[in-house]
mmCIF file of the N, C-alpha and C atoms, coordinates in Angstrom:
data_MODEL
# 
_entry.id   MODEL 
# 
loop_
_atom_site.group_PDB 
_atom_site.id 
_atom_site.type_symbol 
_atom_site.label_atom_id 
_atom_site.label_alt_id 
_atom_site.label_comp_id 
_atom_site.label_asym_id 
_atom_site.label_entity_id 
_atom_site.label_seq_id 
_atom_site.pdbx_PDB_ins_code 
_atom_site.Cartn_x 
_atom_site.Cartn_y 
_atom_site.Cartn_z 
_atom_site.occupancy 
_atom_site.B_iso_or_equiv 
_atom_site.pdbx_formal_charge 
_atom_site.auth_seq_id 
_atom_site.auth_comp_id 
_atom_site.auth_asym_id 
_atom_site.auth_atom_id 
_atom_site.pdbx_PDB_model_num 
ATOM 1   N N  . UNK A 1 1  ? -18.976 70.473 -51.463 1.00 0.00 ? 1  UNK A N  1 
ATOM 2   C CA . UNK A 1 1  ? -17.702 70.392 -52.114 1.00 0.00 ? 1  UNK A CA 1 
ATOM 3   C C  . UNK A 1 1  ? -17.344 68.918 -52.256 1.00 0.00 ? 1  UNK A C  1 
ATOM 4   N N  . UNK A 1 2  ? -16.791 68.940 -53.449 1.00 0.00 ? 2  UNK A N  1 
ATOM 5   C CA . UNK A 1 2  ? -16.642 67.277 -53.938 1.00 0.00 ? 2  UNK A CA 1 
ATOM 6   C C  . UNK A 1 2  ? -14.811 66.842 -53.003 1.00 0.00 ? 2  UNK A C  1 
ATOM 7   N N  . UNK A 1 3  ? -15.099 65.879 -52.293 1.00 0.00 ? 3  UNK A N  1 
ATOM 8   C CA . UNK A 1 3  ? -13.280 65.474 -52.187 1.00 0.00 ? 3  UNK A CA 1 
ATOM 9   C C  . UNK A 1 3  ? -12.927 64.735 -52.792 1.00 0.00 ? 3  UNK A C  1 
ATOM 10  N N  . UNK A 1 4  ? -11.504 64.176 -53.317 1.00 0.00 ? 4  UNK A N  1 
ATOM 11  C CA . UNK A 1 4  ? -11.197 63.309 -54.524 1.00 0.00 ? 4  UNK A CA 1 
ATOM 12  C C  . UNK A 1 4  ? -11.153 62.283 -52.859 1.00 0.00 ? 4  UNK A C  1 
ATOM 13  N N  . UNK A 1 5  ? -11.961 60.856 -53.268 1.00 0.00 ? 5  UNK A N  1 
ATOM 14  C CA . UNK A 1 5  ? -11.753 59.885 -52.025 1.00 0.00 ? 5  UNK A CA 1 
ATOM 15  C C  . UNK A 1 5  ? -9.809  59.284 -51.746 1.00 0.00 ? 5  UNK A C  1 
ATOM 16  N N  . UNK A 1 6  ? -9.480  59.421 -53.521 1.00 0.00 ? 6  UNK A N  1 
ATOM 17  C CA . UNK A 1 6  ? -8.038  58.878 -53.352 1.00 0.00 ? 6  UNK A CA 1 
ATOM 18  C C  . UNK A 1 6  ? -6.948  59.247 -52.302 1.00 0.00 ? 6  UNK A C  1 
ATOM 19  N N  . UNK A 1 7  ? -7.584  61.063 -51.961 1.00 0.00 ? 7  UNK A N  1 
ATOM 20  C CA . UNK A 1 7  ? -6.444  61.487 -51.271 1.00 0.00 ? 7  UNK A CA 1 
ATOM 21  C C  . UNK A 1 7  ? -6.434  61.682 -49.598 1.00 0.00 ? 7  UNK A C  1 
ATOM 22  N N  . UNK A 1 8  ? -7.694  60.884 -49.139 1.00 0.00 ? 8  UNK A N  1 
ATOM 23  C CA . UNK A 1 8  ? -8.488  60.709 -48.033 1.00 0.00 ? 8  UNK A CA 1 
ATOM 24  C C  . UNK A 1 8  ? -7.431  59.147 -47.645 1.00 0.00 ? 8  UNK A C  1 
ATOM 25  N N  . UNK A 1 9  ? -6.912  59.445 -46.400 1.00 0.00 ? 9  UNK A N  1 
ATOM 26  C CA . UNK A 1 9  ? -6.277  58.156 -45.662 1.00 0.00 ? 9  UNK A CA 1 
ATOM 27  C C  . UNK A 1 9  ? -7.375  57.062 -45.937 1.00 0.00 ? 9  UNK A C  1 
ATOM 28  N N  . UNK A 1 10 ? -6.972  55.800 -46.097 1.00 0.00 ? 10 UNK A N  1 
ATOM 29  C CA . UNK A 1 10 ? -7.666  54.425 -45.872 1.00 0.00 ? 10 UNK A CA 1 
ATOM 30  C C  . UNK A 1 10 ? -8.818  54.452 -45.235 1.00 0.00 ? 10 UNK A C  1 
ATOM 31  N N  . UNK A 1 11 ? -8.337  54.895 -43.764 1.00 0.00 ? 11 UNK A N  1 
ATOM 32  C CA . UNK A 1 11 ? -9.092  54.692 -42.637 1.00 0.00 ? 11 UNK A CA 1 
ATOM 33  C C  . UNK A 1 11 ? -10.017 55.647 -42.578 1.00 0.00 ? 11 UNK A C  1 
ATOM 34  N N  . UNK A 1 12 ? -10.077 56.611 -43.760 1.00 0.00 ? 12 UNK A N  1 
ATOM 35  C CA . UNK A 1 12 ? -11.330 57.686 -43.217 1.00 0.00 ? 12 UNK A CA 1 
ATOM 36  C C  . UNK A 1 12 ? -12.121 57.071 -44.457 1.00 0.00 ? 12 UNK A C  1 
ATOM 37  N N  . UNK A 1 13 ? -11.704 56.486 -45.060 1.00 0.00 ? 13 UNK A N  1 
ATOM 38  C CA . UNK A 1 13 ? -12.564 56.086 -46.797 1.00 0.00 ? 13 UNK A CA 1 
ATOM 39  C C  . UNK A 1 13 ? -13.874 55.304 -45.945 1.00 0.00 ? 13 UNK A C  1 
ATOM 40  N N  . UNK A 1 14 ? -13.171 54.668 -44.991 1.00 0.00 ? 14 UNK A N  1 
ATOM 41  C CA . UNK A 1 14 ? -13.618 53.055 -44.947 1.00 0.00 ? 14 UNK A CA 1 
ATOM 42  C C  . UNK A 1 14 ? -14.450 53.552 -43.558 1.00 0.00 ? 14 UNK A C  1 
ATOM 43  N N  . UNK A 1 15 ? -14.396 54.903 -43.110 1.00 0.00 ? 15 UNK A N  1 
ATOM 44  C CA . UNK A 1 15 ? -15.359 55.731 -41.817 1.00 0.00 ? 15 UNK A CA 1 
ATOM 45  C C  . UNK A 1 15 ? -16.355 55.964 -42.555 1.00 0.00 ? 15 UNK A C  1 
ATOM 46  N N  . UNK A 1 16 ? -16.035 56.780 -43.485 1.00 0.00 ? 16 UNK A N  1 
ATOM 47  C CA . UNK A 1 16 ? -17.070 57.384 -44.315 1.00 0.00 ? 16 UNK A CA 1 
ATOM 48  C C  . UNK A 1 16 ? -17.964 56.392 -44.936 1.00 0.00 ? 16 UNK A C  1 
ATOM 49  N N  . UNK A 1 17 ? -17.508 55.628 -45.488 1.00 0.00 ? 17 UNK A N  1 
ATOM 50  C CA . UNK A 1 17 ? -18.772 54.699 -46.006 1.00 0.00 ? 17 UNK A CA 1 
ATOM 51  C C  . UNK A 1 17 ? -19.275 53.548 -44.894 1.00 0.00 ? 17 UNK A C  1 
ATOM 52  N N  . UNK A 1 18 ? -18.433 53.200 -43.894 1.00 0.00 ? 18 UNK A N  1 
ATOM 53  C CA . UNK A 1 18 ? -19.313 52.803 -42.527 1.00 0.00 ? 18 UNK A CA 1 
ATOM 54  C C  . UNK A 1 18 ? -20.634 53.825 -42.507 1.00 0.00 ? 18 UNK A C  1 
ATOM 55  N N  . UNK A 1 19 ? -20.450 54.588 -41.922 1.00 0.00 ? 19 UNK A N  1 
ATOM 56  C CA . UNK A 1 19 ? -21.292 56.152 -41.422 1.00 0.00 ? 19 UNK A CA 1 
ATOM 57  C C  . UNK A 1 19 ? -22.505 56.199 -42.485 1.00 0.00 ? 19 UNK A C  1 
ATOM 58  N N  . UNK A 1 20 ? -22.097 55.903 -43.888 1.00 0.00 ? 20 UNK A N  1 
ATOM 59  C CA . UNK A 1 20 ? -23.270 56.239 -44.489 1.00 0.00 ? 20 UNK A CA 1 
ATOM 60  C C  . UNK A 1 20 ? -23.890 54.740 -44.820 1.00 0.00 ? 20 UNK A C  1 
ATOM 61  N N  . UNK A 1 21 ? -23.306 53.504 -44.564 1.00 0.00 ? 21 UNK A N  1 
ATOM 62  C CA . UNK A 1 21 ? -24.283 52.747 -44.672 1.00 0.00 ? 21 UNK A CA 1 
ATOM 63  C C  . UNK A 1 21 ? -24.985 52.522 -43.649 1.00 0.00 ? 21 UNK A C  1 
ATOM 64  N N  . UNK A 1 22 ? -24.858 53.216 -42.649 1.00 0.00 ? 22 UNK A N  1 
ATOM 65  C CA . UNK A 1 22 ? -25.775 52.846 -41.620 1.00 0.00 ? 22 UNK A CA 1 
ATOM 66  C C  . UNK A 1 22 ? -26.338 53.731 -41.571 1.00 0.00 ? 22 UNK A C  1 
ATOM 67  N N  . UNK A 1 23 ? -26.547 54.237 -41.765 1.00 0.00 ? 23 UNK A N  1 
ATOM 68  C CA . UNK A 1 23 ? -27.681 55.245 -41.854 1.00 0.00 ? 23 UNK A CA 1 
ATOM 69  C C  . UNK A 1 23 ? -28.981 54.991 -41.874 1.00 0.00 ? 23 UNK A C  1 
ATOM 70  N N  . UNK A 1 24 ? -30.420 55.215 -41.200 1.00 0.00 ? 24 UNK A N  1 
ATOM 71  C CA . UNK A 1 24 ? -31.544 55.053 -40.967 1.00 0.00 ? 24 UNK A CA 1 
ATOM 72  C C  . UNK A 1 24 ? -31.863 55.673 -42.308 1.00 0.00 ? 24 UNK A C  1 
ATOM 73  N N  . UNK A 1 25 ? -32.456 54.751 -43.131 1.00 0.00 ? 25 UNK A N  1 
ATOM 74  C CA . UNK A 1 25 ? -33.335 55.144 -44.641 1.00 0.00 ? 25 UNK A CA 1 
ATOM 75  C C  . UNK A 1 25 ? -32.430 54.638 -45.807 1.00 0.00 ? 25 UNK A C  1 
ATOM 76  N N  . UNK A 1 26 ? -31.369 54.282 -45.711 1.00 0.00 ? 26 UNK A N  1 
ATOM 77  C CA . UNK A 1 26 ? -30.411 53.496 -46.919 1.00 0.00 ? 26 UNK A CA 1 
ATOM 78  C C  . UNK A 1 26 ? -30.615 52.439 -46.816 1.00 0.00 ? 26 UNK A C  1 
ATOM 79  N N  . UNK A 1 27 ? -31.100 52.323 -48.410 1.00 0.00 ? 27 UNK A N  1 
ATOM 80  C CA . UNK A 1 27 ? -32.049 51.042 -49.220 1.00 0.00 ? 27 UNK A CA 1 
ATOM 81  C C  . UNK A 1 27 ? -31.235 49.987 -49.979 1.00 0.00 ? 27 UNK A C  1 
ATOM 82  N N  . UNK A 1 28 ? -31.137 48.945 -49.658 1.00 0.00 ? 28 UNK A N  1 
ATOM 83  C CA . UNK A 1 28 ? -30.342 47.824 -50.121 1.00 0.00 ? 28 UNK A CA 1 
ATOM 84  C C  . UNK A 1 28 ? -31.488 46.691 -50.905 1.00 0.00 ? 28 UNK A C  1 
ATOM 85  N N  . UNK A 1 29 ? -32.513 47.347 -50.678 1.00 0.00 ? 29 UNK A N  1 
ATOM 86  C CA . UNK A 1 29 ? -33.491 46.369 -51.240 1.00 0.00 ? 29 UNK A CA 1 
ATOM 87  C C  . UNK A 1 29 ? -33.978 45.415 -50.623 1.00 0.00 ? 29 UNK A C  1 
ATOM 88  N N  . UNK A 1 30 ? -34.288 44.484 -51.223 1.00 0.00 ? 30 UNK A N  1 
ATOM 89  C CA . UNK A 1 30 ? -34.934 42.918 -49.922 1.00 0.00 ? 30 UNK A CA 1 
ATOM 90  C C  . UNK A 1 30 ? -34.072 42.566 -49.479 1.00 0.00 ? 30 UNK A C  1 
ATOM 91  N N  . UNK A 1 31 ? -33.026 42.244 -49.870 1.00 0.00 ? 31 UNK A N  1 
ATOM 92  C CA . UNK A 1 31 ? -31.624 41.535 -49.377 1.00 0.00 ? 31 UNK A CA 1 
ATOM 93  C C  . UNK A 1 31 ? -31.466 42.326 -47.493 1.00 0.00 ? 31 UNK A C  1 
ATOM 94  N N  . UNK A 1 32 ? -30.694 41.076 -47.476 1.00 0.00 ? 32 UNK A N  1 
ATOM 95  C CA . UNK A 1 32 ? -29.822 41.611 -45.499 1.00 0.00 ? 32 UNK A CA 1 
ATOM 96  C C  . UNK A 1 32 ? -28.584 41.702 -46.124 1.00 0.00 ? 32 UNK A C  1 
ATOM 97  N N  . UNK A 1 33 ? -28.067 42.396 -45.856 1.00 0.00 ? 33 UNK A N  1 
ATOM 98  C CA . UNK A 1 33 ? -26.446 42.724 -45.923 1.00 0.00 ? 33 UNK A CA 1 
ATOM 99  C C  . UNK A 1 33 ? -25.784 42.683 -44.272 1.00 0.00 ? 33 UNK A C  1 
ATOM 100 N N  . UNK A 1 34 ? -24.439 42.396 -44.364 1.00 0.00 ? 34 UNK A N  1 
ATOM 101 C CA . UNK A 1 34 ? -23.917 42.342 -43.643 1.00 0.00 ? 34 UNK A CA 1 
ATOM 102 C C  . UNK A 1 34 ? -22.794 43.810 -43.443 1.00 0.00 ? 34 UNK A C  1 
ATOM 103 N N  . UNK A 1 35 ? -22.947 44.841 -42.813 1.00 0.00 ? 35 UNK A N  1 
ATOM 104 C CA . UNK A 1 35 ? -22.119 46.076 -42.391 1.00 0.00 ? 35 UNK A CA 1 
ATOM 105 C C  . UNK A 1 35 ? -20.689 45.615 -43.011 1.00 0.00 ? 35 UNK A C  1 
ATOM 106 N N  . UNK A 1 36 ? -20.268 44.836 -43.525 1.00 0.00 ? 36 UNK A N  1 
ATOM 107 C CA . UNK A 1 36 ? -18.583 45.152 -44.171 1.00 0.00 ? 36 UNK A CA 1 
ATOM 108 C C  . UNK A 1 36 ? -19.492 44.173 -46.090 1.00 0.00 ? 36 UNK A C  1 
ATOM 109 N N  . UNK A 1 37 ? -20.584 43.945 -46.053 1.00 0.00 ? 37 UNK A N  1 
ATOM 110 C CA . UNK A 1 37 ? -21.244 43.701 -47.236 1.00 0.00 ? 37 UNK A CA 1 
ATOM 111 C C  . UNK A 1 37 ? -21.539 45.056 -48.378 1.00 0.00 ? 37 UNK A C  1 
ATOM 112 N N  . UNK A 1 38 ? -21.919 45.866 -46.943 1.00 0.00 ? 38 UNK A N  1 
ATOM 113 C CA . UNK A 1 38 ? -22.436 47.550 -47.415 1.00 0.00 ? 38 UNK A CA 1 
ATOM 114 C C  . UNK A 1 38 ? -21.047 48.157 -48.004 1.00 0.00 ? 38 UNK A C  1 
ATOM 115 N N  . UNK A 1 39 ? -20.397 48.028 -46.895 1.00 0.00 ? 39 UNK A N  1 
ATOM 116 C CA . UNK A 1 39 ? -18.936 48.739 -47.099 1.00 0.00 ? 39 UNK A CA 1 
ATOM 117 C C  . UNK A 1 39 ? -18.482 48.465 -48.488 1.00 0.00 ? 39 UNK A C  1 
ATOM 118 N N  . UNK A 1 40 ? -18.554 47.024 -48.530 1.00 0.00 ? 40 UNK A N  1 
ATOM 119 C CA . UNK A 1 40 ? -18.192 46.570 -49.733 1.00 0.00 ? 40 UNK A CA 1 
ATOM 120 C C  . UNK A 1 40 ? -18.024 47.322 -51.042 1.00 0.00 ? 40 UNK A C  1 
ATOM 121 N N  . UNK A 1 41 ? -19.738 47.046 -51.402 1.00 0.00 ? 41 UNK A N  1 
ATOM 122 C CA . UNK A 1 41 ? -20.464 47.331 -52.194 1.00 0.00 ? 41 UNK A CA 1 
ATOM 123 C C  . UNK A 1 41 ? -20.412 49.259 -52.652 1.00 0.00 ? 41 UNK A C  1 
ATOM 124 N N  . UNK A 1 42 ? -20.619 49.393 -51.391 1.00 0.00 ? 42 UNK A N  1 
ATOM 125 C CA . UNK A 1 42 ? -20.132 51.384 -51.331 1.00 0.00 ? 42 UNK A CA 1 
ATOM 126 C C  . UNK A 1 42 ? -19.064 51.755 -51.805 1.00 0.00 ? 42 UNK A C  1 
ATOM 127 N N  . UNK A 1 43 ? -17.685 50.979 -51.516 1.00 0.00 ? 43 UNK A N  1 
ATOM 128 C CA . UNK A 1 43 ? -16.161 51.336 -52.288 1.00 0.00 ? 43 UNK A CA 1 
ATOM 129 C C  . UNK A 1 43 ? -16.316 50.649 -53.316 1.00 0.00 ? 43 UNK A C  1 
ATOM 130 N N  . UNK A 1 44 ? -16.895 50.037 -54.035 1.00 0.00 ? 44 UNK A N  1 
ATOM 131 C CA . UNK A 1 44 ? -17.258 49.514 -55.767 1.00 0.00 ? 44 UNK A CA 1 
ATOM 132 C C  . UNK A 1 44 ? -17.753 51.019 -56.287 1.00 0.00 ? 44 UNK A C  1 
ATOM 133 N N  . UNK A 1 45 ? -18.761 51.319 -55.862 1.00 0.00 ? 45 UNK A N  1 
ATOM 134 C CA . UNK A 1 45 ? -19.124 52.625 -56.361 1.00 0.00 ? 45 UNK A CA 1 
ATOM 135 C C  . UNK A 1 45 ? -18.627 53.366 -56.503 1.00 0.00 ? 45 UNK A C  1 
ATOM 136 N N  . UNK A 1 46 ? -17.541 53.197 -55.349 1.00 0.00 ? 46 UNK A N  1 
ATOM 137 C CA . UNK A 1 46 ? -16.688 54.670 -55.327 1.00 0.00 ? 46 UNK A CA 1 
ATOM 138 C C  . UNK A 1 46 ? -15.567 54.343 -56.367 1.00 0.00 ? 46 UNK A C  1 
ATOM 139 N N  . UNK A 1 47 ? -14.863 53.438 -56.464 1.00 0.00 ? 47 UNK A N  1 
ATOM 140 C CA . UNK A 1 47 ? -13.831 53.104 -57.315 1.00 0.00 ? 47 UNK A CA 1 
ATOM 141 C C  . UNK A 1 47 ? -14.804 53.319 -58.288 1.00 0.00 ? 47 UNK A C  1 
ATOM 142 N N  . UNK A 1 48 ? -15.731 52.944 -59.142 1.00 0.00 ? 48 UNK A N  1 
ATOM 143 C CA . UNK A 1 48 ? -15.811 53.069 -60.727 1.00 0.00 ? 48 UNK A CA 1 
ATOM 144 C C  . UNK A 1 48 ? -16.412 54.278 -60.948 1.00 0.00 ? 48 UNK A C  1 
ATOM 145 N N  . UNK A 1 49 ? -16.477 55.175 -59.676 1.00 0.00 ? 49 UNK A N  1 
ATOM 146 C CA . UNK A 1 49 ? -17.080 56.335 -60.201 1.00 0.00 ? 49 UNK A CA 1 
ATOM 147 C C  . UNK A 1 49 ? -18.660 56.586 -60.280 1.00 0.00 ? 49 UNK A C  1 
ATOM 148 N N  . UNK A 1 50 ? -18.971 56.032 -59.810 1.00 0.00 ? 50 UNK A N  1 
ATOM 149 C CA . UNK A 1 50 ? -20.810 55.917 -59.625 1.00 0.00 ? 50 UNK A CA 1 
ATOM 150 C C  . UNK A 1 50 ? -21.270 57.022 -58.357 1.00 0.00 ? 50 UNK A C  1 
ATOM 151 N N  . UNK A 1 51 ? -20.264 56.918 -57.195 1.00 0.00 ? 51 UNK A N  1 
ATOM 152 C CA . UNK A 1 51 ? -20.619 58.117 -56.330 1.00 0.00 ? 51 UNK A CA 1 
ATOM 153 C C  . UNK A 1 51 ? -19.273 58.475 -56.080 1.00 0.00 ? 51 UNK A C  1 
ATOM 154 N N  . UNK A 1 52 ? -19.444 60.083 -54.909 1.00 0.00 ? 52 UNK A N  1 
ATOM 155 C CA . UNK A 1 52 ? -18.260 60.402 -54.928 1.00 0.00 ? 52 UNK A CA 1 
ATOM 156 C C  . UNK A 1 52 ? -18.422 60.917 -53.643 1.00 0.00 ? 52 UNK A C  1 
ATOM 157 N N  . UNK A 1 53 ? -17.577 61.277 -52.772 1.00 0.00 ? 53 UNK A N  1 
ATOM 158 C CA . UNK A 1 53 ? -17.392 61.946 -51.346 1.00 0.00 ? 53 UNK A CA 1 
ATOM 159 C C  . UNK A 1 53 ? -17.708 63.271 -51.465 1.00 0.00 ? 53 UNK A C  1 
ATOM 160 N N  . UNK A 1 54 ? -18.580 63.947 -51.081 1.00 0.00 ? 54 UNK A N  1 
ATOM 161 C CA . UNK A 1 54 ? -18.844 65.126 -50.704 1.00 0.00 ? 54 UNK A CA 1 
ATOM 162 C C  . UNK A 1 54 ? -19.250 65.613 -49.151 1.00 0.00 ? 54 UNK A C  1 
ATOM 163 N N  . UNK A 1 55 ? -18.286 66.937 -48.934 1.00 0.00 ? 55 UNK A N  1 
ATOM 164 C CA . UNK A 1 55 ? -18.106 67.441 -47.757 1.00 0.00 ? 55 UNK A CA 1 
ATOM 165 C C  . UNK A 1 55 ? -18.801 68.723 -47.496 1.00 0.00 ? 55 UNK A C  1 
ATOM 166 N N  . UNK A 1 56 ? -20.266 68.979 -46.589 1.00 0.00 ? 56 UNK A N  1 
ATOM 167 C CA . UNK A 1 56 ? -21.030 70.440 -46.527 1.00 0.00 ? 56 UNK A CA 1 
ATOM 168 C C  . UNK A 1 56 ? -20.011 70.784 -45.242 1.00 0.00 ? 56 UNK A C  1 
ATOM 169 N N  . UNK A 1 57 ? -19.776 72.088 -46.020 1.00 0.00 ? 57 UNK A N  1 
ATOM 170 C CA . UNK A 1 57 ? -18.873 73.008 -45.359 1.00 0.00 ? 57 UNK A CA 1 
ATOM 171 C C  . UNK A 1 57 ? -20.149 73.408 -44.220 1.00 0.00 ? 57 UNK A C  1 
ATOM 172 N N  . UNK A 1 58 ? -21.593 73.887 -44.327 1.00 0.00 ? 58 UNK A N  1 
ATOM 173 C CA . UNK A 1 58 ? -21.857 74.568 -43.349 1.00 0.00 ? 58 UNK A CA 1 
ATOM 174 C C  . UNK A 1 58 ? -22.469 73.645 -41.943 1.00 0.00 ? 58 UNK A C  1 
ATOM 175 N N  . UNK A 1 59 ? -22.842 72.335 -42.622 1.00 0.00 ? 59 UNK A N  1 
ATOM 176 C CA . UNK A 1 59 ? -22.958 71.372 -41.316 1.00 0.00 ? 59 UNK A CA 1 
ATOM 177 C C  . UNK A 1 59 ? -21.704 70.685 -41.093 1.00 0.00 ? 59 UNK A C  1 
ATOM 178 N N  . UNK A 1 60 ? -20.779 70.577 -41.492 1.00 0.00 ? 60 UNK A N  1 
ATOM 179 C CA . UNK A 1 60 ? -19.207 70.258 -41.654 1.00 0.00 ? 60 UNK A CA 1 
ATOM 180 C C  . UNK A 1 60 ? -19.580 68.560 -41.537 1.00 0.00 ? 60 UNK A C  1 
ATOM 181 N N  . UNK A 1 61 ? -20.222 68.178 -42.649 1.00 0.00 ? 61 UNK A N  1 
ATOM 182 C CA . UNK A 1 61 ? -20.382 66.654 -42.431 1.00 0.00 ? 61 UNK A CA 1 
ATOM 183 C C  . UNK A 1 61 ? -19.802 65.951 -43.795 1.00 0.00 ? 61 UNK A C  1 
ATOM 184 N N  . UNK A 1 62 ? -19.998 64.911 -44.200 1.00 0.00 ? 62 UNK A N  1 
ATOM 185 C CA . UNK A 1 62 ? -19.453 64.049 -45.183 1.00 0.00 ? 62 UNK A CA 1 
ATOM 186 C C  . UNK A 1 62 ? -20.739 63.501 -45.352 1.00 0.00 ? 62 UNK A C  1 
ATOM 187 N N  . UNK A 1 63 ? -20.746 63.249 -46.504 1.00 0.00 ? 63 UNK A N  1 
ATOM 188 C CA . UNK A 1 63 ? -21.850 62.278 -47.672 1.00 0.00 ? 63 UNK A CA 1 
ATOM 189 C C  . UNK A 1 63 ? -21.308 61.668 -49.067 1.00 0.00 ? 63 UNK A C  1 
ATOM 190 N N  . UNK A 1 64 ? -22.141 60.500 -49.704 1.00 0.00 ? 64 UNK A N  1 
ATOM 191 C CA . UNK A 1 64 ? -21.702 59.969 -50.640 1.00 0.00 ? 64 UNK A CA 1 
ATOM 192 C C  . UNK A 1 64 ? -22.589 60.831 -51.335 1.00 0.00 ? 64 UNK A C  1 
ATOM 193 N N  . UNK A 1 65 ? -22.698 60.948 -52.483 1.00 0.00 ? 65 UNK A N  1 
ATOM 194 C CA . UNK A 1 65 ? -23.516 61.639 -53.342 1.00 0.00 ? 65 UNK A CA 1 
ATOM 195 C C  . UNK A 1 65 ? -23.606 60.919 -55.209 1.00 0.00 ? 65 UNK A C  1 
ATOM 196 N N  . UNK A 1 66 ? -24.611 61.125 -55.791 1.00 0.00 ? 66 UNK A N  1 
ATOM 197 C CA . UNK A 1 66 ? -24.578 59.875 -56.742 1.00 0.00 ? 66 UNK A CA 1 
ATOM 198 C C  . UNK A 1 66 ? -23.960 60.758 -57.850 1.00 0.00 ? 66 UNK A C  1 
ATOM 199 N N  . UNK A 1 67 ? -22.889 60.357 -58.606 1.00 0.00 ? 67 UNK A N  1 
ATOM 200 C CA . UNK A 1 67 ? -22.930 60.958 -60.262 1.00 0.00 ? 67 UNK A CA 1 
ATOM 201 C C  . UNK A 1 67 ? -23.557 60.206 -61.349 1.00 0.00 ? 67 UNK A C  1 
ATOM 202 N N  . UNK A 1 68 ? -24.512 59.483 -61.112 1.00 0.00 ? 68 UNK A N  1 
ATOM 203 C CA . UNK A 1 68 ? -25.176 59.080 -62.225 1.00 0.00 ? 68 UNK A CA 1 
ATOM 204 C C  . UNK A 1 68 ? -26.525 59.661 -62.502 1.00 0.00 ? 68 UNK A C  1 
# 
């Protein structure tokens, strides 16, 4: 299930895309990023619409997911 991120408090926007940039296997390419670099870069996406918050009801977890 898709959540609109707008109506998600600040502080869970900015959990959620912590959580998924750290994640073991998320590819930034050659570059080092810095954990509020990722963050960054993750709420760009999310503001223009490139990914969006999705929530599995049966593992009750959160993910970004791509719409492009």
């Amino acid at each position: 299930m898709q959540i609109p991120w707008q109506q998600l408090a600040p502080d869970t926007v900015t959990a959620i895309l912590e959580e998924f940039a750290t994640r073991e296997g998320t590819d930034y390419g050659h570059e080092q990023y810095t954990l509020a670099q990722k963050v960054s870069m993750l709420r760009r996406q999310l503001e223009r619409g490139d990914v969006a918050v999705s929530f599995d009801t049966q593992t009750e977890t959160c993910s970004l997911i791509s719409l492009r």
